[in-house]
C-alpha positions as CSV (number, residue, x, y, z in Angstrom):
1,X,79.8,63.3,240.9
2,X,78.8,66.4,238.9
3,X,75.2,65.0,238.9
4,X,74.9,64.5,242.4
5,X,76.3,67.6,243.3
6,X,73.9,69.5,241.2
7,X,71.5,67.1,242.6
8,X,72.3,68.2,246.0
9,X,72.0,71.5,245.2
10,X,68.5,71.5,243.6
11,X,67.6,69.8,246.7
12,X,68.5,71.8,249.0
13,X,67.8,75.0,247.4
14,X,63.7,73.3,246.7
15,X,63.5,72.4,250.3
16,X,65.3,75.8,251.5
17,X,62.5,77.7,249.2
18,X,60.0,76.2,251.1
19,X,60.7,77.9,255.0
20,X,58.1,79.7,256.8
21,X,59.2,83.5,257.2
22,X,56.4,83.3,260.6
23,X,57.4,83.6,263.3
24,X,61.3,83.4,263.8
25,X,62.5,85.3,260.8
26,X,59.4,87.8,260.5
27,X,60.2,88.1,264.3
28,X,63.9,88.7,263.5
29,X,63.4,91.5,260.4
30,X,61.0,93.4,263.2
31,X,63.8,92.8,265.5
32,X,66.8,94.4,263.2
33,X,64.0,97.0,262.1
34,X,63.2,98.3,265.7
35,X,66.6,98.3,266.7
36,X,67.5,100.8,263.3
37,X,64.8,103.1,264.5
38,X,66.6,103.3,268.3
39,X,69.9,104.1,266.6
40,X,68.6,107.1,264.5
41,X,69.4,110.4,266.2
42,X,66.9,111.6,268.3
43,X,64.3,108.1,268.2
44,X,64.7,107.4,272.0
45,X,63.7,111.1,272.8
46,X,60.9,110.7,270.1
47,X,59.9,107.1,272.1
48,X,60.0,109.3,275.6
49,X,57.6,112.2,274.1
50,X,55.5,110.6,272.0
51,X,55.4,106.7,272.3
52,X,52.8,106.7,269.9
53,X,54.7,108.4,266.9
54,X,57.6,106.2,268.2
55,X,55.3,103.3,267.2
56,X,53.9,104.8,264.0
57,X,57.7,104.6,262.5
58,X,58.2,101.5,264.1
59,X,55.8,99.8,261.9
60,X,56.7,101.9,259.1
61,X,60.2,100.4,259.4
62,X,58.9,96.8,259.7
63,X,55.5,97.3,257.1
64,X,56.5,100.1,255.0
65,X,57.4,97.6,251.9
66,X,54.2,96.0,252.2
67,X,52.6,99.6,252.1
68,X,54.5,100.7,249.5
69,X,54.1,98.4,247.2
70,X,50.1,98.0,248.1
71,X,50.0,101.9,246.8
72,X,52.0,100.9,243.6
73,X,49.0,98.4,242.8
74,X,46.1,100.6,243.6
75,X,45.6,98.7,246.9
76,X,44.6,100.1,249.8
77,X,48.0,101.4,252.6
78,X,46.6,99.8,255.4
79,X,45.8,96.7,254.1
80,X,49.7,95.2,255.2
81,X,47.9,95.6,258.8
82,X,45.0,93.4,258.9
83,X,47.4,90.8,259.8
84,X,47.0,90.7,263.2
85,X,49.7,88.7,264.6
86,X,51.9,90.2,262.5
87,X,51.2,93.7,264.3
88,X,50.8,92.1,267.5
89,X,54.3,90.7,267.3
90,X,55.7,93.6,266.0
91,X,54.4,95.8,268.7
92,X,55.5,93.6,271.4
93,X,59.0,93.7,270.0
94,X,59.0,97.2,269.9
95,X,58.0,98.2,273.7
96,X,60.8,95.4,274.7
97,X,63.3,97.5,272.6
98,X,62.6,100.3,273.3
99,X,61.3,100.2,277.1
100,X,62.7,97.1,278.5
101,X,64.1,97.9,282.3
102,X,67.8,99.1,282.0
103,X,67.7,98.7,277.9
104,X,68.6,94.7,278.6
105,X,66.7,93.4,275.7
106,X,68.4,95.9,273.3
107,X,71.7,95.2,274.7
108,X,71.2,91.7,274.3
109,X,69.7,92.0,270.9
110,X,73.0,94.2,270.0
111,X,75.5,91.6,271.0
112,X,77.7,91.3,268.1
113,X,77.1,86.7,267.1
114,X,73.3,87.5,268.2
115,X,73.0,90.4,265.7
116,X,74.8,89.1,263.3
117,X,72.3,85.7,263.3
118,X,69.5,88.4,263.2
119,X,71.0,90.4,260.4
120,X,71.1,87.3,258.1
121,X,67.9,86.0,259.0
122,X,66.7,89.4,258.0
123,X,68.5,89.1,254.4
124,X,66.2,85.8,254.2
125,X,63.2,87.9,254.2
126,X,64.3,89.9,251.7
127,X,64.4,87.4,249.4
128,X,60.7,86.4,250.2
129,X,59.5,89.6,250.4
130,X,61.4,90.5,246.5
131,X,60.0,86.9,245.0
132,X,56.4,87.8,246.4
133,X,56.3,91.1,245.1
134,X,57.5,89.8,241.7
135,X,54.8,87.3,241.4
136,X,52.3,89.9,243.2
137,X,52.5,92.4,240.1
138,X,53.0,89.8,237.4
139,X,49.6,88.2,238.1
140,X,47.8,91.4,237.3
141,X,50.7,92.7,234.5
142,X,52.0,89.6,233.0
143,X,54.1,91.4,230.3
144,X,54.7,94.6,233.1
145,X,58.5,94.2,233.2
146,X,58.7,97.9,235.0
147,X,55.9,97.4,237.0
148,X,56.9,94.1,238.5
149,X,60.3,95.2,239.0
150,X,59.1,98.7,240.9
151,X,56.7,96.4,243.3
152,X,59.8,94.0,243.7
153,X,62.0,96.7,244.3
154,X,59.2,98.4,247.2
155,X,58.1,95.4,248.9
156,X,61.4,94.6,249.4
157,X,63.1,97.6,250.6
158,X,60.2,100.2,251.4
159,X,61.6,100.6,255.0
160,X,64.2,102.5,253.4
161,X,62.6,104.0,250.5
162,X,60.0,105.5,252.8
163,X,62.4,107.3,255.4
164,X,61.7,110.0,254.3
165,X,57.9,110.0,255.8
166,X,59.2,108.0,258.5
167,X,61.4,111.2,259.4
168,X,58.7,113.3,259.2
169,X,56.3,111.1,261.8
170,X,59.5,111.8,264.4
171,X,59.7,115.9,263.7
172,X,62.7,115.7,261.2
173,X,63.1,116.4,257.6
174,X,65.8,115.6,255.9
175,X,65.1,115.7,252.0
176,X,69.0,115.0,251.0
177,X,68.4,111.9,252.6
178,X,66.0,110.7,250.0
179,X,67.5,107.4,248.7
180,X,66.6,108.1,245.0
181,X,69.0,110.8,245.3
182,X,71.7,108.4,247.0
183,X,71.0,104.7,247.2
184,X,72.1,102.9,250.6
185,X,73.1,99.4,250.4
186,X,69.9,97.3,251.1
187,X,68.0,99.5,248.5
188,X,70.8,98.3,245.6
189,X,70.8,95.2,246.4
190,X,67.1,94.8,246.5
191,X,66.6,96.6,243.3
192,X,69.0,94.0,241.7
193,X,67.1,91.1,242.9
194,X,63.9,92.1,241.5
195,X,65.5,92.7,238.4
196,X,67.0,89.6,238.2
197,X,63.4,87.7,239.7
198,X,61.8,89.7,237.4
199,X,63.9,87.9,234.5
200,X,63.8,84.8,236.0
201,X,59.4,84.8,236.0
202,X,59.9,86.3,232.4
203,X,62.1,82.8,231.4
204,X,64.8,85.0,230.6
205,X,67.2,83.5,232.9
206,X,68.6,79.3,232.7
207,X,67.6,79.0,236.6
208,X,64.7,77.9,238.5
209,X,63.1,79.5,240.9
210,X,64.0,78.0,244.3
211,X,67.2,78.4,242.6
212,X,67.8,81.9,242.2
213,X,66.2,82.2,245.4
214,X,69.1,79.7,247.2
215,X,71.6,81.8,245.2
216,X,70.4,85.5,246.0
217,X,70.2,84.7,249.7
218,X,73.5,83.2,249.9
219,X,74.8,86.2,248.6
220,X,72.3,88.5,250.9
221,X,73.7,86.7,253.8
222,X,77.6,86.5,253.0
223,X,77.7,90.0,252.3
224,X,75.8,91.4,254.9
225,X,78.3,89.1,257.5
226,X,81.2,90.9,255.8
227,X,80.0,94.6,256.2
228,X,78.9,94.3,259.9
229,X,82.2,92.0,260.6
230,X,84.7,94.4,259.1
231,X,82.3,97.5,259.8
232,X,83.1,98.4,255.9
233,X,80.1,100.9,254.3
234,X,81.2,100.3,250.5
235,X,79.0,98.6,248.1
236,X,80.1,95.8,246.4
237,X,78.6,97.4,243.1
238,X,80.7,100.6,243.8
239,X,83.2,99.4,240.8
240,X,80.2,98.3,238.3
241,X,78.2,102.2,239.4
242,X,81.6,104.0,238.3
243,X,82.0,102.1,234.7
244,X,78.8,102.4,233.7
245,X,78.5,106.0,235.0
246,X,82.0,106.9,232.7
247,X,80.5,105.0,230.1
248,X,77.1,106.2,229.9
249,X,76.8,109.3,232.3
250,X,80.4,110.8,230.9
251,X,80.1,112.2,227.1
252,X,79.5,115.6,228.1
253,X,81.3,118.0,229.8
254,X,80.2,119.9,232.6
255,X,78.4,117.0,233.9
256,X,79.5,116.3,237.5
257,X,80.4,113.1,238.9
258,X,78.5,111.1,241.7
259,X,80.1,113.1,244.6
260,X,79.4,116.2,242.7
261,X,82.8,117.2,242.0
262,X,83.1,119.1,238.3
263,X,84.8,116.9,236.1
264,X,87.7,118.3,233.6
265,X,87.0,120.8,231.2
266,X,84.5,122.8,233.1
267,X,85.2,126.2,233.9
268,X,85.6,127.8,237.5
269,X,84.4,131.0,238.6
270,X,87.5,133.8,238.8
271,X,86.9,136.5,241.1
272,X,88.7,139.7,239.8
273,X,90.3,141.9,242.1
274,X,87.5,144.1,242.8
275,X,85.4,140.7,243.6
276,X,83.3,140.5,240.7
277,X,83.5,137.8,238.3
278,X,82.5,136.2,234.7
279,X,80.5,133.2,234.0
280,X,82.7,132.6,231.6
281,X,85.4,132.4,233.8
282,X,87.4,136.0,232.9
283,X,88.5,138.5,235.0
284,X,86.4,141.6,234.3
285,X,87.8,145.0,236.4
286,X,85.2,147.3,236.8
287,X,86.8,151.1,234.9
288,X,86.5,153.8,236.6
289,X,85.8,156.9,234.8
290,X,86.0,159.9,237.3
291,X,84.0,163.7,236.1
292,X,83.5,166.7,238.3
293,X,85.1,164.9,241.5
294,X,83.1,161.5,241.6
295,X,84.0,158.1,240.3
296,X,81.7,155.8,238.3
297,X,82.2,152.6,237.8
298,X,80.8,150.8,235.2
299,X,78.3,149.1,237.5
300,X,76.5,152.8,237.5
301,X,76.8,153.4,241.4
302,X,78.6,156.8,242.6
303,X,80.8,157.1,244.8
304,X,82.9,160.2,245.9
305,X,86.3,160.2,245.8
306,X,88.8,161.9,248.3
């Protein structure tokens, strides 16, 4: 029974390793992507001003992890768009989105079952797009561990990685947004997968390809149904981020946290009563030495007294 079960599962995982990503799930991750872009602040009255710079972050929300990870191997940035169908598709699903009579297609597109279909068939992507980058950098750096992981790690989630540029193409700039500085969801969770591709290519890991693939996905896709079902924001790796962070990050105090907050053993600022402070956190009142009617503090302004 064991054996045909794992059987099964080799099976299906081989045959589910073998799906076209065009056109319904390259379709549904432009889909997802253009609908991302209308729900930023401000991108419908970007799309009324300028449709053209609507449609510059468009693709850079459906392409930028192709052109990302092009750059990281010396290729050239608009190489991702010489696929013409690709763009073609993309830009027809991005008018309909965005300037569809009455918004129908969008509200369609953002009924809850619908979305949710669209959301996991996007997570299926990811996968492909992660395993191609993999194998992309390995054939030119077998024994590149970093560099396949990085072009793993862009193809896979350069939407997000590039938001900051994107802002920029629709007036905004928002530097604490950069995700190096604060990691969103999809950026984890694609950064995990190529390391663990990255392993798997390497022979570090007991699994086959198509395997990992079938096992990633599911996990992609379960997940992702979770978060938009129960409308949670918290990462599943939150509890794994705080261990290793007190076991690594921890050692030395005056190091702050993730949210910034100073841990123990740091020393505050006091304000004395005159509103001037130490940096080593003691009070230090200003004397006041008064000679011939005037008072001077230590800071050596005058003032005159009454």
């Amino acid at each position: 029974m064991e054996q045909l079960l794992g059987m099964n599962f080799d099976e299906v995982s081989l045959q589910f390793s073998k799906i076209s990503m065009y056109p319904l799930f390259d379709a549904a991750h432009y889909i997802v992507s253009v609908m991302a872009l209308k729900e930023q602040p401000g991108a419908v009255d970007v799309a009324r001003r300028s449709p053209f710079a609507c449609w510059i972050s468009a693709m850079i929300y459906c392409f930028g992890g192709a052109v990302l990870s092009g750059l990281f191997l010396a290729e050239p940035a608009l190489l991702p768009f010489s696929n013409t169908s690709n763009i073609v598709l993309a830009s027809i699903i991005w008018y309909l989105v965005f300037y569809f009579p009455m918004d129908l297609v969008y509200k369609f597109t953002a009924f809850l079952p619908l979305r949710l279909v669209l959301a996991s068939m996007k997570e299926v992507t990811r996968t492909w797009k992660v395993v191609g980058g993999v194998a992309h950098a390995r054939a030119r750096y077998e024994e590149g561990w970093l560099v396949m992981i990085a072009v793993g790690w862009a193809k896979g989630a350069g939407g997000g990685l590039m938001s900051n540029f994107e802002q920029l193409v629709r007036g905004v700039w928002k530097p604490e947004t950069n995700e190096l500085l604060k990691m969103s969801y999809p950026v984890k969770v694609t950064l995990v997968g190529s390391v663990l591709f990255t392993l798997q290519q390497s022979q570090y890991l007991p699994l086959a390809k198509h395997q990992l693939m079938f096992m990633y996905t599911m996990f992609l896709v379960i997940n992702k149904i979770r978060m938009m079902i129960t409308h949670s924001t918290t990462s599943v790796f939150a509890p794994f981020e705080a261990v290793l962070y007190s076991l690594l990050f921890q050692w030395q105090t005056g190091v702050q946290g993730p949210s910034g907050a100073p841990k123990k053993g740091i020393k505050g600022r006091k304000e004395s009563p005159n509103g001037s402070t130490d940096t080593n956190g003691n009070i230090s009142e200003s004397v006041e030495e008064k000679a011939n009617g005037t008072t001077v503090p230590r800071n050596g302004y005058r003032k005159k007294t009454d």
